[in-house]
C-alpha positions in Angstrom: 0.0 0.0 0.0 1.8 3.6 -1.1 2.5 5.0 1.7 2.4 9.0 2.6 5.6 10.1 0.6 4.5 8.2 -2.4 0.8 10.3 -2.3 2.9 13.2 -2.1 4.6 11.9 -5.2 1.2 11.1 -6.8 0.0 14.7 -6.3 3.1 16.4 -8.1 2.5 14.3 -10.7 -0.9 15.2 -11.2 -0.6 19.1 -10.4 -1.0 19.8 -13.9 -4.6 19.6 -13.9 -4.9 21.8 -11.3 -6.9 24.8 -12.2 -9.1 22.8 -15.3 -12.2 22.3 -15.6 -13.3 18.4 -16.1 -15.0 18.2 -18.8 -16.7 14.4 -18.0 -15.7 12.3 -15.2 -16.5 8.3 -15.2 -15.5 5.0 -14.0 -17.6 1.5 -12.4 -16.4 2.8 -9.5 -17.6 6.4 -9.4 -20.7 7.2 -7.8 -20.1 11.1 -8.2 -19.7 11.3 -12.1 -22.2 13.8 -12.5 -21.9 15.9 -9.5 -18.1 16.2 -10.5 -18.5 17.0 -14.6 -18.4 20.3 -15.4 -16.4 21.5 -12.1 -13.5 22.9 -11.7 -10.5 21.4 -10.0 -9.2 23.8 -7.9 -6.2 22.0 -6.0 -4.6 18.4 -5.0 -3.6 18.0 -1.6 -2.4 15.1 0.6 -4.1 13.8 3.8 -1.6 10.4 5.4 -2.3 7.7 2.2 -5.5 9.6 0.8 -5.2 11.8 -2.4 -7.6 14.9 -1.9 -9.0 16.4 -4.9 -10.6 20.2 -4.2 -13.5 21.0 -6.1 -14.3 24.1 -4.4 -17.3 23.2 -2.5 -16.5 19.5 -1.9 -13.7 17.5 -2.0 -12.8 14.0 -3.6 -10.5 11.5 -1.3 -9.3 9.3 -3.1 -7.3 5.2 -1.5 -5.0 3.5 -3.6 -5.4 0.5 -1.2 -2.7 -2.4 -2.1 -3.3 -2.1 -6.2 -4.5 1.4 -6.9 -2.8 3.3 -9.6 -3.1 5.7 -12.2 -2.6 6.5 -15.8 -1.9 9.9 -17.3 -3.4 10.1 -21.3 -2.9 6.4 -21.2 -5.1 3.3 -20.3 -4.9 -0.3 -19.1 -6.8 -3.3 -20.2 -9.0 -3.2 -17.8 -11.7 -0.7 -17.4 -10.6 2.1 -14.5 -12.4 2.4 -11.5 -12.3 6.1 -11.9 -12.0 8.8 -14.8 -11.3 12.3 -14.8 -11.5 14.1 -18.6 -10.2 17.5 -19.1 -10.7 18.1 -22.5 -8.3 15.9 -24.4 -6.4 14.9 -21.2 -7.4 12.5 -19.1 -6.6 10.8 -15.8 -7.5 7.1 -15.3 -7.3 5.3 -11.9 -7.8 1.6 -11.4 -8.5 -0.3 -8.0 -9.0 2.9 -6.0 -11.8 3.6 -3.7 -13.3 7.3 -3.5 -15.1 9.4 -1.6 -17.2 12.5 -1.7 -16.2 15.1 1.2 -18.3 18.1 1.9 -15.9 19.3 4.8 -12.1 19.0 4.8 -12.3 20.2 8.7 -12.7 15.8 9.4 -8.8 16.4 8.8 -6.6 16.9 11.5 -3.5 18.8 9.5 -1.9 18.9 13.0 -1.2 15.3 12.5 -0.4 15.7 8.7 3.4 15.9 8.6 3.3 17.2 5.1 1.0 20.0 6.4 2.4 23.8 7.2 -0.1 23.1 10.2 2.2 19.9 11.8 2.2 20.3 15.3 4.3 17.6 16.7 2.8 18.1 20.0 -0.7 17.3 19.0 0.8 13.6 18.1 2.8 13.2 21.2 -0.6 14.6 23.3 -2.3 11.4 21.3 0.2 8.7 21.0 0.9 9.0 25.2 -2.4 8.9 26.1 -4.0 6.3 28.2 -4.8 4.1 25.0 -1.5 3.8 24.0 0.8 3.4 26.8 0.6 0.1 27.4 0.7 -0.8 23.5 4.3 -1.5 21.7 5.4 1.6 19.7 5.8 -0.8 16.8 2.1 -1.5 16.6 0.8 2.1 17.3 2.9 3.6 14.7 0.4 1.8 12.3 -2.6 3.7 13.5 -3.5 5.9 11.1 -5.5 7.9 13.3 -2.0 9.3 14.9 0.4 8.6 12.1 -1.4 9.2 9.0 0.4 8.4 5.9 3.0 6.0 7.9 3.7 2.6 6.7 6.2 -0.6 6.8 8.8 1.2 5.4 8.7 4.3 7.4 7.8 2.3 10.6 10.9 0.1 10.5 13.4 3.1 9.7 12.4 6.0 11.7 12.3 3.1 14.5 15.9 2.2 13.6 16.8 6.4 12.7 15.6 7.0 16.7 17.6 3.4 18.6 13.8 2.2 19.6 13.5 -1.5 19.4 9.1 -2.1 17.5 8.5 -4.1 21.2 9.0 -1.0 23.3 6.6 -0.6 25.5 4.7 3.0 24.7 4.7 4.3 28.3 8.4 3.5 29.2 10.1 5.4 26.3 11.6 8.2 27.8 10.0 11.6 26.7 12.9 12.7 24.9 13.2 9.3 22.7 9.4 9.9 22.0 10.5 13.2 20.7 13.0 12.2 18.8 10.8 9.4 17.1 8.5 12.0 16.4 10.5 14.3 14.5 12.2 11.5 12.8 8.8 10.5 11.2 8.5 14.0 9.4 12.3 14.2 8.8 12.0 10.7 6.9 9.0 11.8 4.9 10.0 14.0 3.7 13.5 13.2 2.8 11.2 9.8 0.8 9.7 12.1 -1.8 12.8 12.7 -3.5 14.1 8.8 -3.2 10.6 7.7 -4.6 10.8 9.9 -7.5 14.3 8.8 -7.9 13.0 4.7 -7.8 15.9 4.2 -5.0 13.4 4.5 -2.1 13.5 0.9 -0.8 17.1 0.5 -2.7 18.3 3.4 0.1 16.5 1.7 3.6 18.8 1.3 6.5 17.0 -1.7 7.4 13.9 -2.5 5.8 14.4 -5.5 4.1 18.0 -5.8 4.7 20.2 -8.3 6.4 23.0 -6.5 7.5 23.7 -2.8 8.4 27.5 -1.7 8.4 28.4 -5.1 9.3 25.3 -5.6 11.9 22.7 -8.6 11.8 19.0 -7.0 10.4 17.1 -9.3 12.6 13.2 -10.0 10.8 10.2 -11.2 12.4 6.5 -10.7 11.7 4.6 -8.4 14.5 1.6 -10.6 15.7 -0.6 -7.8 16.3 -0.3 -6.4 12.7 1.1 -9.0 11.0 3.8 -6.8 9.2 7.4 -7.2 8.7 9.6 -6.3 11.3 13.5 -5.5 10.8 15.6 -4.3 13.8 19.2 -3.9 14.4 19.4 -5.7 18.3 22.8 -3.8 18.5 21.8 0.1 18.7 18.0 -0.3 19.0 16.9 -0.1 22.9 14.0 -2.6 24.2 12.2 -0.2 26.7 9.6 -2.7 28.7 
């Protein structure tokens, strides 16, 4: 599943439609096709792993899921799942899932690390909560009600960029290592969008999907809570319990 970064990546790609007007709109997936003909696209914009498409007085999310993609002037075999027209241009998506939004307010940019409006504070308010405390920091990095936009990738590195072992124990991580993990999540983003572009994003990982760092043993397991691969160096990252 793309995974913040790559959204980010989606949305420059697709900026040059901002500002036109779609002429038709389609797809077996679209429930919206005649609400959105005819309107005007005034901006793309990113919300954790959802592509938000502005059309002035509602917006369009839109999921990628684990296949979503999309085609510029260019089609597939398969029929899309969603079609956006402007003029001779077009936009087809296939295997996405969308959404009609009358009020962009239901996102919390606070949390959005892409956002001018990131507040790292309003993440570290949630994520030491009562909820989470008792939770390892590997599992609640997945919840995208805190970390919106964060994935596999980013959860193993910005674990191993901060020396925080995935079975830490939320509630006995020192403040300052919270802090650090925190800021390490935006850093990583969005350093990503330039690696994604460059198709060395998972080539350049520290330890996702490696076996060795600088000589160190990339130890893998499978998280049982959310079944997702795990990579840790045992070395430098701490177990806080």
């Amino acid at each position: 599943m793309p995974e913040g970064p790559t959204i980010v990546v989606f949305k420059k790609k697709l900026e040059k439609f901002s500002g036109k007007t779609v002429t038709e709109s389609g797809g077996y997936n679209n429930p919206y096709q005649d609400q959105i003909s005819g309107k005007k696209l005034i901006s793309l914009g990113t919300f954790g792993k959802y592509l938000l498409l502005d059309f002035g007085d509602f917006f369009i999310t839109v999921h990628f899921g684990l296949y979503g993609s999309f085609l510029i002037k260019e089609q597939k075999k398969v029929n899309p799942s969603f079609t956006l027209f402007f003029g001779e241009d077009y936009v087809n998506f296939y295997v996405v899932k969308i959404k009609k939004i009358d009020d962009k307010n239901i996102f919390n940019e606070k949390l959005n690390v892409f956002s001018e409006q990131y507040d790292v504070a309003a993440t570290e308010e949630l994520l030491i909560g009562k909820k989470f405390l008792t939770q390892k920091v590997g599992d609640v990095l997945m919840n995208q009600d805190i970390f919106p936009g964060v994935g596999n990738i980013i959860r193993n590195e910005v674990l191993f960029m901060s020396d925080i072992h995935p079975e830490s124990i939320v509630g006995k991580i020192p403040q300052e290592k919270i802090r650090e993990l925190l800021q390490n999540i935006r850093k990583f983003s969005l350093a990503s969008v330039p690696l994604i572009e460059g198709k060395i994003w998972k080539s350049s990982a520290a330890v996702y999907q490696k076996q060795l760092y600088k000589g160190d043993e990339v130890t893998e397991y499978v998280s049982q809570k959310i079944k997702r691969k795990t990579f840790v160096n045992e070395k430098t990252q701490k177990l806080y319990r």
